[in-house]
C-alpha positions, 0 to 999 in steps of 0.5 A: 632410047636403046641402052643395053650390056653385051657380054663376050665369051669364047663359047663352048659347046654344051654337047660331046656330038659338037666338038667337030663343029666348034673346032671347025669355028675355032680352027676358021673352017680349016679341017680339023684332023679326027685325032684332035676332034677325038682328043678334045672330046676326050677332054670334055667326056672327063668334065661330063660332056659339056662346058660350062662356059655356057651356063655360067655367062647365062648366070652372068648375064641375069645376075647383071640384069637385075643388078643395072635394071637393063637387058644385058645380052651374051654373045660368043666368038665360035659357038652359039650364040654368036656375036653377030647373031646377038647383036642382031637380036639387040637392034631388033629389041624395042627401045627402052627407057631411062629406068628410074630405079638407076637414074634421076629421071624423077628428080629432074623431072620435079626440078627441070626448072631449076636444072634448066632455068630460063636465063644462064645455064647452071653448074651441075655436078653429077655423076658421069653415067647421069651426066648422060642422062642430063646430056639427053634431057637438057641438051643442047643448053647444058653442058657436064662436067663429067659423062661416062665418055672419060677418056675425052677429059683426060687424066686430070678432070678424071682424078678430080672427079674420083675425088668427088665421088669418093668424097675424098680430102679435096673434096671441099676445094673441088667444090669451090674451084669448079663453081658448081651451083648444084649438085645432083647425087646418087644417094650412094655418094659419101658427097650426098650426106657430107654436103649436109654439113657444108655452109652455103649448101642445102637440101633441096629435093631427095628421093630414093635414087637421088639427092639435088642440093644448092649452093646459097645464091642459086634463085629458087624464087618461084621454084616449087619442086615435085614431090617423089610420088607426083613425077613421071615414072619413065621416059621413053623418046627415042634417043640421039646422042649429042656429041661433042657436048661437055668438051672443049677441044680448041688450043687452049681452053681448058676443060670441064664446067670452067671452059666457055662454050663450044665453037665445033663438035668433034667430028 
């Protein structure tokens, strides 16, 4: 699986000596009269000599790097490194794992069982970038309620969901009207705290990226969860994004979890 950020800027060149070659990018190879090459040099002398367009999307590109815990790549329209280039350099790049540090990948490891038991298929609220995740491990049986591909549920659903995530004042009508049966939580969600209080809920697995409750009636009849220390760290298939999953797109039949299964794929 290849997940991967790239960042776009215009560019700018880092040296004086550039300035003709970058406005001959900027300018599509069209001549560059020498009174414009000398006056925006002139501009560049005035900061130093150099933009510093370059080094501040360098900084960019680590600080968000570390914070989403995959490769984040910059690319720029008329000056090194340009957007082709990089997009070169992303498909050469070894695939890489879900990291476990950014998605529940131990907790449906420990609880695949109960995520994806033999007979009907649960109801599983989550986020939408892990209803990616749960799209790629449980495809093709379950469907999400949400994923991060929202334009396709339209307005509606999109409010919903941004009720949930903030636990905001329907949250608890949310709940009931969707028949969620289990609810698979970053631990960062107001949800993944304030579902401890709510009858007919329990906490059933927790780790330090995720919380898993159930709603009473969900069989866990021989269901044994693993503990955080005892689940694989990473997965590292190749990954196929399946489409069409999580989405009804008949005359009709309305969206989200409620929907009967699907009849078509988009396209």
């Amino acid at each position: 699986m290849k997940q991967a950020v790239l960042l776009l800027a215009h560019g700018a060149p880092e040296r004086v000596e550039d300035i003709a070659e970058y406005l001959n990018y900027v300018r599509s190879g069209r001549p560059t009269p020498p009174t414009l090459v000398e006056e925006v040099s002139d501009r560049y002398r005035q900061i130093g000599g150099a933009s510093p367009l370059l080094a501040r999307t360098r900084e960019q590109a680590a600080a968000l790097e570390r914070e989403l815990g995959i490769p984040v790549y910059f690319g720029m329209r008329n000056w090194r490194p340009f957007i082709k280039e990089t997009v070169q350099q992303m498909a050469a790049a070894p695939a890489t794992g879900f990291p476990d540090k950014v998605f529940p990948v131990r907790a449906v490891e420990g609880n695949v069982s109960l995520l994806a038991p033999p007979g009907a298929m649960p109801r599983i609220l989550t986020s939408d970038q892990w209803g990616d995740y749960l799209i790629y491990r449980l495809y093709p049986r379950q469907r999400v309620f949400f994923d991060g591909r929202s334009d396709f549920f339209g307005p509606a659903i999109g409010r919903d969901y941004q009720q949930l995530l903030a636990g905001g004042s329907p949250w608890r009508e949310l709940l009931e009207r969707y028949h969620f049966d289990l609810a698979l939580l970053p631990r960062d969600w107001a949800l993944s705290t304030m579902l401890d209080l709510v009858p007919g809920w329990r906490k059933v697995y927790e780790d330090p990226v995720a919380v898993l409750y159930a709603r009473s009636g969900v069989a866990t009849v021989g269901w044994t969860p693993w503990s955080a220390a005892d689940a694989p760290v990473g997965l590292h298939a190749p990954f196929r994004m399946p489409i069409g999953l999580g989405r009804q797109r008949d005359e009709g039949v309305p969206r989200g979890p409620g929907g009967p299964p699907h009849q078509r794929s988009l396209p």
